[in-house]
Residue frames as qw, qx, qy, qz and C-alpha x, y, z in Angstrom:
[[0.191, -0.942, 0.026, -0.275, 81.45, 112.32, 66.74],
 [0.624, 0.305, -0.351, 0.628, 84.84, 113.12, 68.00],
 [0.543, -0.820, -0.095, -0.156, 84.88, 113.73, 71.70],
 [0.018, -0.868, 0.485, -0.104, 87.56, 115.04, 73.91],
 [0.788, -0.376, 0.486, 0.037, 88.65, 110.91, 74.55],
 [0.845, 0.241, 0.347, 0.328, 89.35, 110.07, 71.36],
 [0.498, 0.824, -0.101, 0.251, 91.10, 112.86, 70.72],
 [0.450, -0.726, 0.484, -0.193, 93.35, 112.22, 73.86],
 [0.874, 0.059, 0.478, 0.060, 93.53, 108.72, 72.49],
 [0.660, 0.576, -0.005, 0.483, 95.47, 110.20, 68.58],
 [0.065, 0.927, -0.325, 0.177, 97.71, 112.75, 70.80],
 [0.483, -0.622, 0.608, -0.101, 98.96, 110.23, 72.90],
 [0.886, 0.002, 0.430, 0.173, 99.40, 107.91, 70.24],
 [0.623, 0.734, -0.063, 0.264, 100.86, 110.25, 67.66],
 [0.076, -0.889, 0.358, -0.274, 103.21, 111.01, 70.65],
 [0.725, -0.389, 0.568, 0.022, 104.35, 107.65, 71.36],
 [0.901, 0.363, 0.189, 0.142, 104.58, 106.98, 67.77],
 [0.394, 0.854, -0.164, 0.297, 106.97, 109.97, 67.32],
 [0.614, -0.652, 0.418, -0.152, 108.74, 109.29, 70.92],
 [0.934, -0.140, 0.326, -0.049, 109.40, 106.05, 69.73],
 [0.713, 0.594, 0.039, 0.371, 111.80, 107.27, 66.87],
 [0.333, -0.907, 0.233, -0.113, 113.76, 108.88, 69.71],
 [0.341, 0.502, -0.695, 0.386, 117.90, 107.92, 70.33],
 [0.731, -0.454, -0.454, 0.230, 118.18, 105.75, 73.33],
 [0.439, 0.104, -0.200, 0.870, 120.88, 108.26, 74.47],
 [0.272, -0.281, -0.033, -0.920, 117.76, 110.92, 74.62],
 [0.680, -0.333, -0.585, -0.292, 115.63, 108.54, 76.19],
 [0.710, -0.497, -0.371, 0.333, 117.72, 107.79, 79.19],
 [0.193, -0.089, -0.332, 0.919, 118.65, 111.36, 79.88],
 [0.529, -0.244, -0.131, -0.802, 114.78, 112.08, 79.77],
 [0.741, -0.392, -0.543, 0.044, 114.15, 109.18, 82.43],
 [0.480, -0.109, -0.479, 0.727, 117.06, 111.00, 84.35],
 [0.044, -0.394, -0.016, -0.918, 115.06, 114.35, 84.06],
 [0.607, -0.423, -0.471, -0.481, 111.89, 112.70, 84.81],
 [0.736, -0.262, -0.547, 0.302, 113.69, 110.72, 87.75],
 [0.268, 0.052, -0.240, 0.932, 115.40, 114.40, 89.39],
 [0.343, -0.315, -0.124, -0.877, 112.08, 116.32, 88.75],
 [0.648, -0.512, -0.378, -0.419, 110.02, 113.44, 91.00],
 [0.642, -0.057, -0.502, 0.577, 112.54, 113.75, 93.38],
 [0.010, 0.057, -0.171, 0.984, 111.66, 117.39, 94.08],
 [0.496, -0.395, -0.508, -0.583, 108.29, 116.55, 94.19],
 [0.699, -0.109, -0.662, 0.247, 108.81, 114.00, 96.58],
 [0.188, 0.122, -0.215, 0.950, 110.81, 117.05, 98.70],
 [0.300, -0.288, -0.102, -0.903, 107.83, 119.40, 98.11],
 [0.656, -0.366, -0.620, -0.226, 105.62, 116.34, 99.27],
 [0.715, -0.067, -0.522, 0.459, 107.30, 115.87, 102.17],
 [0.119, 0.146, -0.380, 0.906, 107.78, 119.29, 103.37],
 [0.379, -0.348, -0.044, -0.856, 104.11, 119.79, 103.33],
 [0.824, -0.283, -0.482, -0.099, 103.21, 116.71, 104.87],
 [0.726, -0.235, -0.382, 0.522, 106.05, 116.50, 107.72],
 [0.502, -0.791, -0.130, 0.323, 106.94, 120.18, 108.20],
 [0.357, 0.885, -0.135, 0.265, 109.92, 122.88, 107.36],
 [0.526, -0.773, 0.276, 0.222, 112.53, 122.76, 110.71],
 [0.417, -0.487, 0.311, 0.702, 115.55, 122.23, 108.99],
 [0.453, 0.865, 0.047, -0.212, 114.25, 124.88, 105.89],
 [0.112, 0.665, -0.609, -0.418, 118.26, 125.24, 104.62],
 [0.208, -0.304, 0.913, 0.177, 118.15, 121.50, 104.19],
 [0.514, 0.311, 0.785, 0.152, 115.72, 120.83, 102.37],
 [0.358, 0.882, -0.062, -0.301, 116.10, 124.46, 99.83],
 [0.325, -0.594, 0.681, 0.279, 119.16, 122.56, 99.66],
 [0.473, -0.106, 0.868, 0.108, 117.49, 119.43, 98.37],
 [0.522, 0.612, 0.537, -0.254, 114.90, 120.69, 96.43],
 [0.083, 0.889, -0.287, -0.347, 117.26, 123.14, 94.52],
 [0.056, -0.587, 0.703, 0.398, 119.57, 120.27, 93.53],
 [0.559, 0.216, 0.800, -0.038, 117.02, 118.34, 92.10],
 [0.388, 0.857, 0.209, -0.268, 115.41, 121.29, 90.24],
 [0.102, -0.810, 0.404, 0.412, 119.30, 122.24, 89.27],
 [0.393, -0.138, 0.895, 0.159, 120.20, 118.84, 88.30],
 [0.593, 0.554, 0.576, -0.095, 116.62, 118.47, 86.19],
 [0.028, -0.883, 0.052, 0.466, 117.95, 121.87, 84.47],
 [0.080, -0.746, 0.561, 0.349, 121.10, 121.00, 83.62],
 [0.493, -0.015, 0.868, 0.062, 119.92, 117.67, 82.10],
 [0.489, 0.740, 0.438, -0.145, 117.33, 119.32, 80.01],
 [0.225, 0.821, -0.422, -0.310, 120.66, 121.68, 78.51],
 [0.302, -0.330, 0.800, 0.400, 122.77, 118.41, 77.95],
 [0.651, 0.324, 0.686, -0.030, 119.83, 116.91, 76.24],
 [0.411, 0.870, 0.118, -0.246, 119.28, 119.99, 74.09],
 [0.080, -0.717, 0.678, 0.141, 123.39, 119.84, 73.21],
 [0.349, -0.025, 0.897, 0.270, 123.50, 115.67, 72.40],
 [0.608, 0.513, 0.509, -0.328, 120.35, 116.24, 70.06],
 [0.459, -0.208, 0.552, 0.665, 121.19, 116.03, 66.95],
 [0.239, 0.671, 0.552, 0.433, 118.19, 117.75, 64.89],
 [0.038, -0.942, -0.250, 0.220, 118.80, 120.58, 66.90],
 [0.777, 0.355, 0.003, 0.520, 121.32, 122.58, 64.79],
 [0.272, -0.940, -0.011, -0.207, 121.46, 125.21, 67.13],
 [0.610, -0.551, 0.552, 0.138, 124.51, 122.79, 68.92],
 [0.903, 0.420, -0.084, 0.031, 125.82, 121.26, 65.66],
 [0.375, 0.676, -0.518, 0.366, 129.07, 122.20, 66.19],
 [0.508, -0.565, 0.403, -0.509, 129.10, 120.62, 70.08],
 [0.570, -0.001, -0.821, -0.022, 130.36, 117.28, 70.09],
 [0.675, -0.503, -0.280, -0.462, 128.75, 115.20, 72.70],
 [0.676, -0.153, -0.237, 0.681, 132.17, 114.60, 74.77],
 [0.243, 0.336, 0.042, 0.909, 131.94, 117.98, 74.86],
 [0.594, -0.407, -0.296, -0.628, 128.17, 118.44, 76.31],
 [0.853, -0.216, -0.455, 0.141, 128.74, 115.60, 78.22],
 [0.615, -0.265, -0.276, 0.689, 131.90, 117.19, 80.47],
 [0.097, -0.321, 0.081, -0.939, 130.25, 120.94, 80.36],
 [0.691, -0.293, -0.551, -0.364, 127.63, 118.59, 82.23],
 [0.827, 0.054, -0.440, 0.346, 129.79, 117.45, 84.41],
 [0.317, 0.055, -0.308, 0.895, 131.82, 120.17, 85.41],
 [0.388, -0.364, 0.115, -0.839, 128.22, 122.69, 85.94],
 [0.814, -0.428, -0.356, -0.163, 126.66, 119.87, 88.60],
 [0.565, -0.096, -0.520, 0.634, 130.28, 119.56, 90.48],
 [0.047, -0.252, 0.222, -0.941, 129.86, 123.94, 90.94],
 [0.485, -0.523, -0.273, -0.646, 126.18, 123.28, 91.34],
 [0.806, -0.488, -0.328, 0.068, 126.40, 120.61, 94.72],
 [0.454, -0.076, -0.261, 0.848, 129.36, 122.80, 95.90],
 [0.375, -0.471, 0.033, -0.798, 126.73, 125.83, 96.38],
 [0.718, -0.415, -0.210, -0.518, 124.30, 123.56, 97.57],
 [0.773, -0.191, -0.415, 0.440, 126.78, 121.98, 99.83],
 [0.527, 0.134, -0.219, 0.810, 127.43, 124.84, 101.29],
 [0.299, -0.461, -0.132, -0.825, 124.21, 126.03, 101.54],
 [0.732, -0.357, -0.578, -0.052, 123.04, 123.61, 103.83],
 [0.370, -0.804, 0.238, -0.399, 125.51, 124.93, 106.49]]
C-alpha cells in the first residue's frame, strides 16, 4: 500500500533527480532567490514580533527583497536555455537588463524610505 509518505518520498526524489540536471548558473541564481525571499520573511518576522514604528522603513525593506526576488526569477527565466520563449536573449544581455531594473528599483525604494 502506497501511503501519502512514500509518495512524498518519489516526488522529492524525482525532484532532486531532475534538479540535479540543472546549470550551476540556474542554481546559484535560485539560492539568490531563495536567499532575497527569506530575507522578507525575516522582515515580516520581525515586524510582527518587534512592532511597525518606522512602517516606511521597513515597506522599504520588505519591497526590495520581494523586488529583488522578482527580478531574479525574470533573469532566471531569460539565462534558461530550454525556455525558447528568450532564445534570442543572450545572457550579457539578461544579465545587464538585471542590472540596470534593481539600480531603478533601490532608487524608488531609496527614496521611499524618506
Amino acid at each position: 500500500m502506497a501511503g501519502p509518505l512514500h509518495d512524498l518520498k518519489a516526488v522529492i526524489g524525482t525532484f532532486s533527480t531532475e534538479y540535479g540536471k540543472t546549470p550551476l548558473r540556474l542554481k546559484l541564481i535560485d539560492l539568490y532567490i531563495l536567499y532575497a525571499l527569506s530575507t522578507a520573511l525575516i522582515q515580516f518576522v520581525y515586524l510582527g514580533l518587534v512592532g511597525s514604528f518606522p512602517f516606511n522603513s521597513f515597506l522599504a525593506g520588505f519591497l526590495s527583497s520581494i523586488g529583488t526576488a522578482v527580478l531574479a526569477v525574470c533573469l532566471r527565466m531569460q539565462v534558461n536555455k530550454d525556455n525558447k520563449e528568450f532564445k534570442d536573449v543572450p545572457p550579457e544581455r539578461a544579465f545587464a537588463d538585471w542590472v540596470v531594473a534593481n539600480i531603478v528599483l533601490h532608487l524608488v525604494v531609496v527614496n521611499y524610505i524618506g
